[in-house]
DOKOL-257744 format. One line per 4 residues: number of its first residue (from 0); their letters; for each residue x, y, z of C-alpha. Coordinates in Angstrom, 1 decimal, padded with zeros to 4 digits. Each point is the difference from the previous one (the first is absolute). Last residue first. Layout:
BEGIN
NUM	a	X:Y:Z  ...
***
This chain:
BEGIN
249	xxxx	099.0:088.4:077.7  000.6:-002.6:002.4  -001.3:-003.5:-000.3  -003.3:-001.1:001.0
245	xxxx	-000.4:-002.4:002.7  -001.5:002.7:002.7  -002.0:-002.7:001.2  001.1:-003.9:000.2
241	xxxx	000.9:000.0:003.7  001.9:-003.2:000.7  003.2:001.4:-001.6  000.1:002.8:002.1
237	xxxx	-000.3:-001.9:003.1  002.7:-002.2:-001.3  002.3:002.5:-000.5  -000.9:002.2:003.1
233	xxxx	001.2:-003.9:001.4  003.3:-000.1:-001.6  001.1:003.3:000.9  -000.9:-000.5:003.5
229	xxxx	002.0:-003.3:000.1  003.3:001.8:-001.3  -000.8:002.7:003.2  000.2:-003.1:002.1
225	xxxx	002.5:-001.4:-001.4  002.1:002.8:000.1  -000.8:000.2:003.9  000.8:-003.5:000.1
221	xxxx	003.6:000.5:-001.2  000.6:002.6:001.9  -000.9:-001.9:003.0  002.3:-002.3:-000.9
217	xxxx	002.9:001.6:-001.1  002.9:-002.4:-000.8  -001.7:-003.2:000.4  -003.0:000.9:-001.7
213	xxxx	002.1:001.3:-003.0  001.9:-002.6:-000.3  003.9:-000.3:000.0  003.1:-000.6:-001.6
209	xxxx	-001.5:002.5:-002.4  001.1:002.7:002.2  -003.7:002.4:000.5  000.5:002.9:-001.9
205	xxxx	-003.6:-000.2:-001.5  -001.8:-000.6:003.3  000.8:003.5:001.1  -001.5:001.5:-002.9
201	xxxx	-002.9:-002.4:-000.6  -001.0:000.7:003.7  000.2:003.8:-001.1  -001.8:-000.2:-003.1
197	xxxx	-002.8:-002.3:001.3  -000.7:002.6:002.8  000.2:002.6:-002.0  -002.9:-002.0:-002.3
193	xxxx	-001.6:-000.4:002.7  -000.4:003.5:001.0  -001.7:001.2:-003.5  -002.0:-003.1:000.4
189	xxxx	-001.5:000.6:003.0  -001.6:003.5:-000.7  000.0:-001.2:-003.4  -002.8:-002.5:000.9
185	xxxx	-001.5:000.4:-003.4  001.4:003.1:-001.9  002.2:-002.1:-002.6  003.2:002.5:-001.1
181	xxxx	002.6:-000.5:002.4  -000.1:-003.7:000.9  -001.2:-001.2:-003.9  -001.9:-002.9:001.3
177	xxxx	-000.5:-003.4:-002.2  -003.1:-001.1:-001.6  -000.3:-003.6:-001.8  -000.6:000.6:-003.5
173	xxxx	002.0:-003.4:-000.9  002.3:000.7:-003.0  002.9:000.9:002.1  -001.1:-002.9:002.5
169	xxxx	001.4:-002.5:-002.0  003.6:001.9:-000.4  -000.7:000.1:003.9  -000.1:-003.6:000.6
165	xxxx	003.2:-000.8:-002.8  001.6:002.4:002.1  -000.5:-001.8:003.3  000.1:-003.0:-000.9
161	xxxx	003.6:000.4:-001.4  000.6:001.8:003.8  -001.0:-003.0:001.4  002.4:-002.1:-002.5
157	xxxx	003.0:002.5:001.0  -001.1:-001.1:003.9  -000.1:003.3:001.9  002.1:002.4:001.9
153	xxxx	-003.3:002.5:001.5  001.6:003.2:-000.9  001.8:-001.3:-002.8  -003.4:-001.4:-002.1
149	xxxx	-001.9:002.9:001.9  001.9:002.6:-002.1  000.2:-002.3:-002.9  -004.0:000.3:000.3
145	xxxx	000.0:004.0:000.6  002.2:000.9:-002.9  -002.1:-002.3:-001.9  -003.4:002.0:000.2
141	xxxx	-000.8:-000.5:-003.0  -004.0:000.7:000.8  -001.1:-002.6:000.4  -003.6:-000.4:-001.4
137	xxxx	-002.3:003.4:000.0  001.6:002.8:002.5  -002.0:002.4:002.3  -000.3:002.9:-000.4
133	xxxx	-003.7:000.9:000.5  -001.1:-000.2:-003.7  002.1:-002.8:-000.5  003.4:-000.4:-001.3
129	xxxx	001.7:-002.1:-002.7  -002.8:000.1:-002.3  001.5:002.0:-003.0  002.8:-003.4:000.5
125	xxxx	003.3:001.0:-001.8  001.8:000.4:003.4  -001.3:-003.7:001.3  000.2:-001.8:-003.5
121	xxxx	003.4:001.3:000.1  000.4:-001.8:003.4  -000.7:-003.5:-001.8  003.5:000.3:-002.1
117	xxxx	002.1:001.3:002.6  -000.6:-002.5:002.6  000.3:-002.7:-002.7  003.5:001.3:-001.3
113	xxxx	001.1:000.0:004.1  -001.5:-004.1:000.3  001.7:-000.9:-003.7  003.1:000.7:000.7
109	xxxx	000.1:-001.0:004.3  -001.5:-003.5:-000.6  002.8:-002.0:-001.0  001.2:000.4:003.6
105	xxxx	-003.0:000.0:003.0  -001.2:004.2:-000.1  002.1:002.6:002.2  003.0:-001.0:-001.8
101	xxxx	001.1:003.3:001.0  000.3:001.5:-003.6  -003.5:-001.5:-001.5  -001.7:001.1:002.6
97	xxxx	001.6:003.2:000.3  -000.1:000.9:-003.8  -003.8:-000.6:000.6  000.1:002.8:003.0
93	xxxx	001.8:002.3:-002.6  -002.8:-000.5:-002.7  -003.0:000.0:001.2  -000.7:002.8:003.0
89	xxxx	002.8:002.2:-000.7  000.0:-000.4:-003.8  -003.5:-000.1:-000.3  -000.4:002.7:002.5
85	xxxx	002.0:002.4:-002.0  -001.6:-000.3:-002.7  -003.5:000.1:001.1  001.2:003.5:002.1
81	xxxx	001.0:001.5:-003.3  -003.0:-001.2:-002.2  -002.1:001.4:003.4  001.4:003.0:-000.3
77	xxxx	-000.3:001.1:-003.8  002.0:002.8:-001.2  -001.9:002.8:-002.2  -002.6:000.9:002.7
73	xxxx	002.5:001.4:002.3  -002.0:002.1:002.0  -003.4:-001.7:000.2  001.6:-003.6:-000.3
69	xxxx	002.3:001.0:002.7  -002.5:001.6:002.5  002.8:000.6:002.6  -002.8:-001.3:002.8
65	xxxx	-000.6:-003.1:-002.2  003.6:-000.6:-001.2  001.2:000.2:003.9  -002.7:-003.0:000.4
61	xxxx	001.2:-001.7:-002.5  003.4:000.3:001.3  -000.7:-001.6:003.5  000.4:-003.6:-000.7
57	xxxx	001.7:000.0:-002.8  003.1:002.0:000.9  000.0:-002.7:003.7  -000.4:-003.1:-002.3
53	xxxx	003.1:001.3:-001.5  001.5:000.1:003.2  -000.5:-002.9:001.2  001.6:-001.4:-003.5
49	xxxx	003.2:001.5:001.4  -000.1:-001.2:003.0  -001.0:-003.7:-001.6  002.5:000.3:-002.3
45	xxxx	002.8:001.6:003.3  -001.2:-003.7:001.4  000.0:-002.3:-002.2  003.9:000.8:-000.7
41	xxxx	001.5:-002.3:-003.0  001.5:002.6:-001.6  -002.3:-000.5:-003.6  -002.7:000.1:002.9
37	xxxx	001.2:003.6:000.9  000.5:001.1:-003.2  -004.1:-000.8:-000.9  -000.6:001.9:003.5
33	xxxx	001.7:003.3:-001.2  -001.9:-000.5:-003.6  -003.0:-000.1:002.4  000.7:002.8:001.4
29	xxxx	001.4:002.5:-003.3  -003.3:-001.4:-001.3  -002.2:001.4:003.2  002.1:003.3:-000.6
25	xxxx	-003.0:000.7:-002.2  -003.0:000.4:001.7  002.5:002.8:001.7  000.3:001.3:-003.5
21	xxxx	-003.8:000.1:-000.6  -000.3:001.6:003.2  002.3:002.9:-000.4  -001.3:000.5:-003.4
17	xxxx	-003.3:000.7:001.4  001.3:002.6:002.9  002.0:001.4:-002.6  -003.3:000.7:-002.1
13	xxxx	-002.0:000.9:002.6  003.1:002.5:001.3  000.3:001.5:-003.4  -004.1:001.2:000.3
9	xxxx	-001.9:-001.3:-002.9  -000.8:002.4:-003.0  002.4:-002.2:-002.2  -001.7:-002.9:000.5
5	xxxx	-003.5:001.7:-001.0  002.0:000.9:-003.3  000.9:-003.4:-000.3  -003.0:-001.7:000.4
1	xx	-001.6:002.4:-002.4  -002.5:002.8:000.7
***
Protein backbone atom coordinates (compact mmCIF):
# COMPACT_ATOMS: atom_id res chain seq x y z
CA UNK A 1 0.00 0.00 0.00
CA UNK A 2 0.93 3.62 -0.59
CA UNK A 3 1.93 6.28 1.76
CA UNK A 4 -1.21 7.86 1.23
CA UNK A 5 -3.46 5.15 1.52
CA UNK A 6 -1.78 4.04 4.91
CA UNK A 7 -2.42 7.88 5.80
CA UNK A 8 -5.74 7.66 5.18
CA UNK A 9 -6.23 4.39 7.38
CA UNK A 10 -4.85 6.51 10.44
CA UNK A 11 -7.08 7.30 13.22
CA UNK A 12 -8.37 11.34 12.85
CA UNK A 13 -7.17 11.98 16.34
CA UNK A 14 -3.25 10.86 15.14
CA UNK A 15 -3.59 12.94 12.54
CA UNK A 16 -4.93 16.14 14.54
CA UNK A 17 -2.82 15.29 17.26
CA UNK A 18 0.22 15.63 14.51
CA UNK A 19 -1.05 18.80 13.07
CA UNK A 20 -1.44 20.12 16.45
CA UNK A 21 2.23 19.88 16.95
CA UNK A 22 3.48 21.07 13.80
CA UNK A 23 1.37 24.21 14.35
CA UNK A 24 2.50 24.74 17.84
CA UNK A 25 6.31 24.23 16.35
CA UNK A 26 4.94 26.89 14.52
CA UNK A 27 3.76 29.77 16.70
CA UNK A 28 7.68 29.94 17.40
CA UNK A 29 7.67 32.51 14.20
CA UNK A 30 4.60 34.50 15.39
CA UNK A 31 7.27 34.79 18.77
CA UNK A 32 10.08 35.78 17.55
CA UNK A 33 8.37 38.22 15.05
CA UNK A 34 6.77 39.50 18.57
CA UNK A 35 10.38 39.98 19.85
CA UNK A 36 11.68 41.49 16.47
CA UNK A 37 8.73 44.40 17.22
CA UNK A 38 9.81 44.65 20.50
CA UNK A 39 13.42 45.72 19.69
CA UNK A 40 12.18 47.97 16.70
CA UNK A 41 10.25 49.58 20.21
CA UNK A 42 13.17 49.79 21.94
CA UNK A 43 12.01 47.37 24.95
CA UNK A 44 14.87 44.57 25.72
CA UNK A 45 12.86 43.21 27.94
CA UNK A 46 9.27 42.13 26.31
CA UNK A 47 12.24 40.70 23.20
CA UNK A 48 13.82 38.87 25.51
CA UNK A 49 10.18 37.62 27.02
CA UNK A 50 9.21 37.02 23.97
CA UNK A 51 12.35 35.23 22.72
CA UNK A 52 11.92 33.11 26.24
CA UNK A 53 9.30 31.90 24.94
CA UNK A 54 10.39 30.67 21.71
CA UNK A 55 13.16 28.91 23.37
CA UNK A 56 10.28 27.49 25.55
CA UNK A 57 8.18 25.91 21.78
CA UNK A 58 11.65 24.44 21.04
CA UNK A 59 12.50 23.09 23.88
CA UNK A 60 9.75 20.67 24.43
CA UNK A 61 8.17 20.33 20.88
CA UNK A 62 10.33 17.75 19.71
CA UNK A 63 9.56 15.74 22.16
CA UNK A 64 5.59 16.32 21.60
CA UNK A 65 6.61 15.45 17.80
CA UNK A 66 8.11 12.09 19.03
CA UNK A 67 5.13 10.88 21.08
CA UNK A 68 2.58 12.45 18.25
CA UNK A 69 4.71 10.43 15.70
CA UNK A 70 4.75 13.35 13.23
CA UNK A 71 6.96 12.08 10.58
CA UNK A 72 4.90 8.66 10.85
CA UNK A 73 1.57 10.54 10.47
CA UNK A 74 2.31 13.32 8.51
CA UNK A 75 4.96 12.07 6.27
CA UNK A 76 4.29 14.69 3.52
CA UNK A 77 5.46 17.83 5.74
CA UNK A 78 8.81 17.83 7.11
CA UNK A 79 9.40 18.72 10.91
CA UNK A 80 12.66 19.26 11.40
CA UNK A 81 12.75 21.76 8.01
CA UNK A 82 9.95 23.60 10.02
CA UNK A 83 11.66 23.57 13.47
CA UNK A 84 15.29 24.57 11.46
CA UNK A 85 13.46 27.53 10.29
CA UNK A 86 12.22 28.68 12.93
CA UNK A 87 15.22 28.38 15.02
CA UNK A 88 17.33 30.31 12.62
CA UNK A 89 15.25 33.13 12.78
CA UNK A 90 14.74 32.86 16.57
CA UNK A 91 18.09 31.82 17.47
CA UNK A 92 20.20 33.98 14.48
CA UNK A 93 18.49 36.39 13.23
CA UNK A 94 16.35 38.46 15.84
CA UNK A 95 19.15 38.35 18.53
CA UNK A 96 21.63 39.80 15.61
CA UNK A 97 19.03 42.62 14.99
CA UNK A 98 19.54 43.20 18.75
CA UNK A 99 23.14 43.70 18.62
CA UNK A 100 23.15 45.70 15.95
CA UNK A 101 19.91 47.81 17.33
CA UNK A 102 21.11 48.37 21.01
CA UNK A 103 24.55 49.29 20.09
CA UNK A 104 25.39 46.30 21.94
CA UNK A 105 28.77 46.07 19.96
CA UNK A 106 31.57 49.42 20.08
CA UNK A 107 29.97 51.91 17.03
CA UNK A 108 31.09 51.08 13.44
CA UNK A 109 31.01 47.61 14.49
CA UNK A 110 27.22 46.90 14.91
CA UNK A 111 26.70 46.25 10.65
CA UNK A 112 29.06 44.08 10.00
CA UNK A 113 29.09 42.16 13.74
CA UNK A 114 24.92 41.11 13.28
CA UNK A 115 25.70 40.16 9.24
CA UNK A 116 28.70 38.05 10.64
CA UNK A 117 26.48 36.27 13.28
CA UNK A 118 24.22 35.28 10.63
CA UNK A 119 26.59 34.35 8.10
CA UNK A 120 28.73 31.62 10.32
CA UNK A 121 25.41 30.21 11.95
CA UNK A 122 24.33 28.84 8.51
CA UNK A 123 27.32 26.80 8.59
CA UNK A 124 25.76 25.63 12.04
CA UNK A 125 22.03 24.63 10.49
CA UNK A 126 23.51 23.37 7.20
CA UNK A 127 26.15 21.22 9.17
CA UNK A 128 24.95 16.97 8.58
CA UNK A 129 27.30 16.86 11.70
CA UNK A 130 25.71 19.20 13.93
CA UNK A 131 24.88 16.64 16.61
CA UNK A 132 26.45 13.62 17.94
CA UNK A 133 25.27 10.37 18.45
CA UNK A 134 24.34 11.09 22.08
CA UNK A 135 23.01 14.68 21.49
CA UNK A 136 25.18 16.60 22.04
CA UNK A 137 26.16 19.56 19.72
CA UNK A 138 29.41 19.83 17.41
CA UNK A 139 30.90 23.67 17.39
CA UNK A 140 28.50 26.42 18.68
CA UNK A 141 25.80 25.80 18.21
CA UNK A 142 24.08 29.52 17.28
CA UNK A 143 23.10 29.90 20.22
CA UNK A 144 22.84 33.78 19.99
CA UNK A 145 19.70 34.25 21.79
CA UNK A 146 21.52 33.02 24.75
CA UNK A 147 24.87 35.20 24.35
CA UNK A 148 22.82 38.72 23.92
CA UNK A 149 20.96 37.26 26.73
CA UNK A 150 24.13 37.17 29.02
CA UNK A 151 25.44 40.37 27.10
CA UNK A 152 22.29 42.41 29.08
CA UNK A 153 22.17 40.22 31.93
CA UNK A 154 25.70 40.68 32.96
CA UNK A 155 25.92 44.77 31.38
CA UNK A 156 29.19 44.45 29.68
CA UNK A 157 31.83 46.37 27.85
CA UNK A 158 30.46 46.67 23.86
CA UNK A 159 34.29 45.61 23.10
CA UNK A 160 33.84 42.45 25.59
CA UNK A 161 30.84 41.55 23.99
CA UNK A 162 32.80 42.05 20.28
CA UNK A 163 35.14 39.32 21.84
CA UNK A 164 32.67 37.53 22.61
CA UNK A 165 31.05 36.88 19.27
CA UNK A 166 34.03 36.98 17.29
CA UNK A 167 35.09 33.84 20.11
CA UNK A 168 32.12 31.92 19.42
CA UNK A 169 31.89 32.52 15.54
CA UNK A 170 35.47 30.67 16.08
CA UNK A 171 34.18 28.10 18.00
CA UNK A 172 31.27 27.30 15.36
CA UNK A 173 33.77 25.43 13.39
CA UNK A 174 35.47 24.00 16.45
CA UNK A 175 33.74 20.38 17.38
CA UNK A 176 33.75 21.25 20.88
CA UNK A 177 30.61 19.42 22.52
CA UNK A 178 27.85 21.35 23.98
CA UNK A 179 24.68 19.90 26.10
CA UNK A 180 21.29 19.81 24.68
CA UNK A 181 19.46 20.16 28.42
CA UNK A 182 16.40 18.14 27.43
CA UNK A 183 17.55 15.63 25.10
CA UNK A 184 21.40 14.42 26.42
CA UNK A 185 20.77 11.41 28.94
CA UNK A 186 24.12 12.07 30.98
CA UNK A 187 23.42 13.60 34.36
CA UNK A 188 19.79 14.43 33.29
CA UNK A 189 18.60 13.79 36.66
CA UNK A 190 20.59 17.09 37.42
CA UNK A 191 20.39 18.68 34.37
CA UNK A 192 16.74 18.51 33.91
CA UNK A 193 16.58 20.63 37.40
CA UNK A 194 19.32 22.92 36.46
CA UNK A 195 18.16 24.04 33.68
CA UNK A 196 14.72 25.28 35.88
CA UNK A 197 16.94 26.60 37.95
CA UNK A 198 18.78 28.62 35.25
CA UNK A 199 15.38 29.59 33.76
CA UNK A 200 14.05 31.00 36.79
CA UNK A 201 17.26 33.07 38.05
CA UNK A 202 17.40 34.15 34.32
CA UNK A 203 13.78 35.30 34.75
CA UNK A 204 14.02 37.33 37.69
CA UNK A 205 17.41 38.62 36.72
CA UNK A 206 16.02 39.80 33.33
CA UNK A 207 13.81 42.68 34.76
CA UNK A 208 16.40 43.87 36.72
CA UNK A 209 16.24 48.30 36.22
CA UNK A 210 19.21 48.93 34.12
CA UNK A 211 20.28 51.54 36.51
CA UNK A 212 21.50 48.64 38.27
CA UNK A 213 23.48 45.37 38.31
CA UNK A 214 22.39 42.29 38.56
CA UNK A 215 24.55 41.35 41.72
CA UNK A 216 23.52 44.25 43.35
CA UNK A 217 19.88 43.89 42.83
CA UNK A 218 19.54 40.14 43.58
CA UNK A 219 22.50 38.62 44.82
CA UNK A 220 21.82 35.44 45.70
CA UNK A 221 19.90 35.10 42.64
CA UNK A 222 22.49 36.09 40.84
CA UNK A 223 24.82 33.37 42.16
CA UNK A 224 22.39 30.75 41.90
CA UNK A 225 22.30 31.55 38.05
CA UNK A 226 25.82 31.33 38.10
CA UNK A 227 26.06 28.50 39.52
CA UNK A 228 23.62 26.60 37.36
CA UNK A 229 25.51 28.77 34.15
CA UNK A 230 28.84 27.07 35.61
CA UNK A 231 27.30 23.58 35.49
CA UNK A 232 26.50 23.95 31.92
CA UNK A 233 29.87 24.98 31.17
CA UNK A 234 31.61 22.19 32.89
CA UNK A 235 29.14 18.99 31.41
CA UNK A 236 30.61 20.95 28.27
CA UNK A 237 33.94 20.47 28.93
CA UNK A 238 33.54 17.04 30.24
CA UNK A 239 31.96 16.14 27.05
CA UNK A 240 34.42 17.70 25.11
CA UNK A 241 37.28 15.79 26.77
CA UNK A 242 35.80 12.43 26.11
CA UNK A 243 36.40 11.72 22.43
CA UNK A 244 33.89 8.54 22.07
CA UNK A 245 30.54 8.68 20.80
CA UNK A 246 32.00 11.46 18.12
CA UNK A 247 29.91 10.36 15.29
CA UNK A 248 27.26 12.47 14.17
CA UNK A 249 23.60 11.55 14.38
CA UNK A 250 21.88 9.61 11.93
Amino acid sequence: MSDKSDHKDLPKKDVAAAWAVHAFTASGIVLGFLALVAILEGDRIAAFLWLGLALFVDGIDGTLARRARVSEVTPQFDGATLDNVIDYFTYVVVPAMMVYWFDLVPAGWETATAAGIMAVSLYTFANAGMKTSDYYFAGFPALWNLVVLYFHIMQTDPWVNLTVIAICGVLTFVPWKYVHPLRVRDWRAVTIPMTVLWGGTTLRLLIVSKDDTALNASPIIFWLWVAASTYFLVICIVRSLRPEADEAEE
